[in-house]
C-alpha positions in Angstrom: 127.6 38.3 -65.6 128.4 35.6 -68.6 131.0 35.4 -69.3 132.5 35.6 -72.6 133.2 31.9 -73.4 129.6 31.2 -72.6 127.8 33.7 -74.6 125.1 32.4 -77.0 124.8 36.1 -78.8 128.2 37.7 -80.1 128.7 40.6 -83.0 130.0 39.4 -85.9 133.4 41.0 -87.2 133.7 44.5 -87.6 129.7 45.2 -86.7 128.4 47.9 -84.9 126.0 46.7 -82.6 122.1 47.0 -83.6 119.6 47.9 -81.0 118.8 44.1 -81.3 122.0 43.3 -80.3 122.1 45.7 -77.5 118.8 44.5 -76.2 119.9 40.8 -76.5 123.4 41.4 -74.6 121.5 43.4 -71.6 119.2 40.6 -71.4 122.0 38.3 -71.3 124.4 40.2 -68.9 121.2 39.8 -66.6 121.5 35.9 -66.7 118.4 35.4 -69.0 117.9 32.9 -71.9 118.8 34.3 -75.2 118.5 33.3 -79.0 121.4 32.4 -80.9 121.7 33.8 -84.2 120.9 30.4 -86.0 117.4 30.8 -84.7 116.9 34.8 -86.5 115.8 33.6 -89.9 117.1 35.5 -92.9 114.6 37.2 -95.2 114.8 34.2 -97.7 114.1 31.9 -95.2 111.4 34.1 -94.5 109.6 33.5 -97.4 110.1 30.2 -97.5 108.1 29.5 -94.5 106.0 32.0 -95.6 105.4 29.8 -98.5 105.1 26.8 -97.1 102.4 28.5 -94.6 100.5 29.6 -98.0 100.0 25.6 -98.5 99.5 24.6 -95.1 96.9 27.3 -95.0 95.0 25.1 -98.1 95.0 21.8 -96.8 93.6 22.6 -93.4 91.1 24.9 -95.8 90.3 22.2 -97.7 89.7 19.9 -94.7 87.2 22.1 -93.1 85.1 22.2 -96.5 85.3 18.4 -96.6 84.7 17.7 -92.6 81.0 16.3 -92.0 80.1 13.3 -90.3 80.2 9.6 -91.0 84.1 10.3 -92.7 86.7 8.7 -91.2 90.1 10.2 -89.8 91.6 8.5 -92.7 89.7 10.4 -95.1 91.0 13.5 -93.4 94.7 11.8 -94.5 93.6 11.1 -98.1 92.6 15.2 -98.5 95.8 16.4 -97.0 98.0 13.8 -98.7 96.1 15.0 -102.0 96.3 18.8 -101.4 100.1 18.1 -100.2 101.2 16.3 -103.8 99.2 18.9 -105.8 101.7 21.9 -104.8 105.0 19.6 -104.8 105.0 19.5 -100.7 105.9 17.0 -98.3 103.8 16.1 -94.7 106.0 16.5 -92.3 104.4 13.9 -89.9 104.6 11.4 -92.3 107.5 8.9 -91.0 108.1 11.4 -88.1 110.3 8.7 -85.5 108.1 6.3 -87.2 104.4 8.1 -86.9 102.6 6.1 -89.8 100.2 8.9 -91.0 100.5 12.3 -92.8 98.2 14.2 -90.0 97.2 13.9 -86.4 93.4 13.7 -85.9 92.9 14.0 -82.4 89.0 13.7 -81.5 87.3 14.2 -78.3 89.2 13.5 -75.2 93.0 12.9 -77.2 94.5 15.6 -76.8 97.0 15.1 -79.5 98.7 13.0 -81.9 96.0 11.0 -83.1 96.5 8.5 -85.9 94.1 8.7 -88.6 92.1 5.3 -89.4 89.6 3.8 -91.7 87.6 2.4 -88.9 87.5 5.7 -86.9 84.8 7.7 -87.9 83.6 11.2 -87.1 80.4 11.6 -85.4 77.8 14.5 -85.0 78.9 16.6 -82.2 82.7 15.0 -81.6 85.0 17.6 -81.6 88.6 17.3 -83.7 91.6 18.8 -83.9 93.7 18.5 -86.8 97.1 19.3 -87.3 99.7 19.3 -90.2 103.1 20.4 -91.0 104.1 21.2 -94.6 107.3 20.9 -96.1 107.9 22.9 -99.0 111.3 23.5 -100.8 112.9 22.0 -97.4 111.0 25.1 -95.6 108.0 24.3 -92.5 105.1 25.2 -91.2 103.0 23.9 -88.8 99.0 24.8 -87.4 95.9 23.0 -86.1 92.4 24.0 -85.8 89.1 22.4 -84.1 86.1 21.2 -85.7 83.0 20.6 -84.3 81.3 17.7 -86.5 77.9 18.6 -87.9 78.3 22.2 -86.5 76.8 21.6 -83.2 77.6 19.9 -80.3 77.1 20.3 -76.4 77.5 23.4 -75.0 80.4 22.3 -72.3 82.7 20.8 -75.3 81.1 23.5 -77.5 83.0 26.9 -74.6 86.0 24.4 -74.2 86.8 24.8 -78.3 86.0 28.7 -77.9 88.3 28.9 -74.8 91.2 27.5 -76.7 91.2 29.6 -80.0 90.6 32.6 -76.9 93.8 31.3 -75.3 95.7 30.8 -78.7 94.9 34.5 -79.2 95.8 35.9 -75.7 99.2 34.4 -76.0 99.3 36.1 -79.6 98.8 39.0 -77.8 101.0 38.8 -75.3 104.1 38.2 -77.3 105.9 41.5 -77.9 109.5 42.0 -78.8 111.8 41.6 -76.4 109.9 39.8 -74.1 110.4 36.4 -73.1 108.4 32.7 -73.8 106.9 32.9 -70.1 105.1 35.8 -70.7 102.7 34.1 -73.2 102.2 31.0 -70.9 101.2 33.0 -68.1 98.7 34.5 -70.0 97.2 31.6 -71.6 97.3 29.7 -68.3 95.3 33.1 -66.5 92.9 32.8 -69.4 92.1 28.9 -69.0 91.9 28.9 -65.3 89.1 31.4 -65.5 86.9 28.4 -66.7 88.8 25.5 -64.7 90.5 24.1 -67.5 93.8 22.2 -67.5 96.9 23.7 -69.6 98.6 20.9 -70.5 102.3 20.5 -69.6 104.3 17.9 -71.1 103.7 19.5 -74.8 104.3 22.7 -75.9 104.9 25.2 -78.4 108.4 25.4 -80.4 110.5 26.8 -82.8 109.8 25.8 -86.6 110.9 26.8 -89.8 114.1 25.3 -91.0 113.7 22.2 -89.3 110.2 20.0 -87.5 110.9 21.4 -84.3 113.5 24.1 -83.2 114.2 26.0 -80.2 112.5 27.7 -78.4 110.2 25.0 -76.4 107.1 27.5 -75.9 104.8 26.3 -73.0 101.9 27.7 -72.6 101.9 27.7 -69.0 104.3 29.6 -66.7 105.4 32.8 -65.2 106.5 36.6 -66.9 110.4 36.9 -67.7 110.8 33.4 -67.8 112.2 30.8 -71.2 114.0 32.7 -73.8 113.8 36.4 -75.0 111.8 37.0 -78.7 113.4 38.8 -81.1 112.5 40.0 -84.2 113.4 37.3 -86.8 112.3 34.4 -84.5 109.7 32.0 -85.7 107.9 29.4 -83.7 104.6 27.8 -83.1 102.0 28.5 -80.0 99.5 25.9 -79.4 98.1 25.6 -76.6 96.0 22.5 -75.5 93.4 23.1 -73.3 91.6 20.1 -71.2 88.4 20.3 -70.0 89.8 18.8 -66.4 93.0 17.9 -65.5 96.3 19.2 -67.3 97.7 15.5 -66.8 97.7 13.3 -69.9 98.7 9.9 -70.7 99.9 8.4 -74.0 97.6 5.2 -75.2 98.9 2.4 -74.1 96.6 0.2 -77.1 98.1 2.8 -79.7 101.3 0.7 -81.4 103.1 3.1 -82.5 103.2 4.9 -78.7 101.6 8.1 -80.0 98.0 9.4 -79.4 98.1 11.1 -76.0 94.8 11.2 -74.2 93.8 13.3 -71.0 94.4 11.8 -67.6 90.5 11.9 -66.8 89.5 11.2 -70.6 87.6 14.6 -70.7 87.3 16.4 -73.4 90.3 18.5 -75.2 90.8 21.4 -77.8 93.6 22.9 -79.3 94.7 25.8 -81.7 98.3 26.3 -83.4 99.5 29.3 -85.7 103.4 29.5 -87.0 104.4 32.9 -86.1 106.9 35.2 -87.2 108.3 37.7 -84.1 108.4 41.6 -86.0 109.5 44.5 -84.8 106.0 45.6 -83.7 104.6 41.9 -82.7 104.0 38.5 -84.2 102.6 37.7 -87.6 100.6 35.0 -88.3 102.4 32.4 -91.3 99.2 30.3 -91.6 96.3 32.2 -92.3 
């Protein structure tokens, strides 16, 4: 039992309870994490994500008609930076605890939070993810998608992309109302294991929306009835990254700004990210 002082969820004055509520005090009288109600986002705050989606959407359009090889990652900067100022947005990452670059271009074996450069350029078959976070009207959202450069490349790096956007989608799937964050990463983690592939653990998924990063911390690995309860009116990212090896990764120690995390075994890694909003029949997708 919680007790009363330690309650995350409470009624507010004079309010009948809503089956929300209901299902959010069981849940809690049972001991498991639950939501507060800063993290169920009104219907204006909604649509601002919702809005800011609509934009992120663009520039990671516009970046897949530009993609081709012999760019560099800091072209890939230039187009979002562009697309951002055109529609009065902000890019979240730029200045993030001191990341120097609007995006993260993470190619081949980095798994994540790679720094865009002139001198880096794309090559036929690397594959890339990239990754932006808009700000509009003080309102985020965040996604990623893969690229394969030049439309082919081998056939190993070629399943591990496919994999991902499979795993991205089974943890779509498997996040229902009322159920809790473990449930997603024990499907995305049965999915990936089916080809050997590492689930990465010391990133993960997370809340978004009125701030960069909110609760709750969504791994993507993990066991059923685990993490915090979804509710309707939650909104957070899932994003799982998917090595080709091992699951361990290691931050580059010749990046100076401490930043572009790279797999233990320097295999290859992919990655897909949506920010989703929880309904009462599922999740919907904010960045499509």
């Amino acid at each position: 039992m919680v007790s009363l002082k330690k309650r995350r969820w409470h009624l507010l004055p004079g309010q009948e309870p809503t089956e929300m509520d209901r299902q959010i005090m069981y849940w809690e009288s049972k001991g498991k994490l639950v939501p507060t109600r800063k993290l169920i986002k009104t219907p204006e705050q909604i649509e601002g994500i919702r809005r800011a989606g609509v934009i992120n959407t663009l520039v990671l359009d516009t970046v897949e008609a530009a993609i081709h090889p012999g760019m560099s990652t800091q072209d890939i900067d230039d187009i979002c930076m562009r697309v951002c100022k055109e529609n009065d947005a902000i890019p979240a990452c730029l200045g993030y605890e001191g990341f120097p670059k609007s995006v993260c271009t993470s190619i081949n074996e980095v798994v994540c939070h790679g720094i865009p450069k002139p001198t880096e350029i794309l090559e036929p078959g690397d594959i890339i993810n990239v990754d932006f976070t808009t700000i509009k009207d003080g309102y985020y959202a965040d996604a990623s998608r893969m690229f394969i450069v030049g439309g082919q490349t081998t056939p190993e790096k070629e399943q591990l992309v496919r994999v991902a956007k499979e795993c991205l989608e089974i943890g779509m799937e498997a996040a229902k109302p009322y159920c809790f964050v473990g449930d997603i990463g024990h499907a995305i983690e049965k999915h990936a294991k089916k080809y050997h592939y590492g689930v990465v653990r010391d990133l993960a998924g997370h809340g978004v929306g009125l701030e960069f990063h909110e609760d709750p911390e969504v791994d993507h690995y993990g066991h059923r009835g685990t993490g915090m309860l979804l509710v309707p009116g939650m909104v957070f990212t899932i994003e799982p990254m998917i090595n080709m090896g091992t699951y361990k990764v290691f931050v580059d120690a010749d990046d100076p700004y401490g930043w572009e995390v790279i797999s233990e075994d320097e295999l290859p890694s992919a990655q897909w990210e949506h920010t989703f909003l929880m309904t009462e029949t599922g999740l919907e997708i904010l960045t499509s």
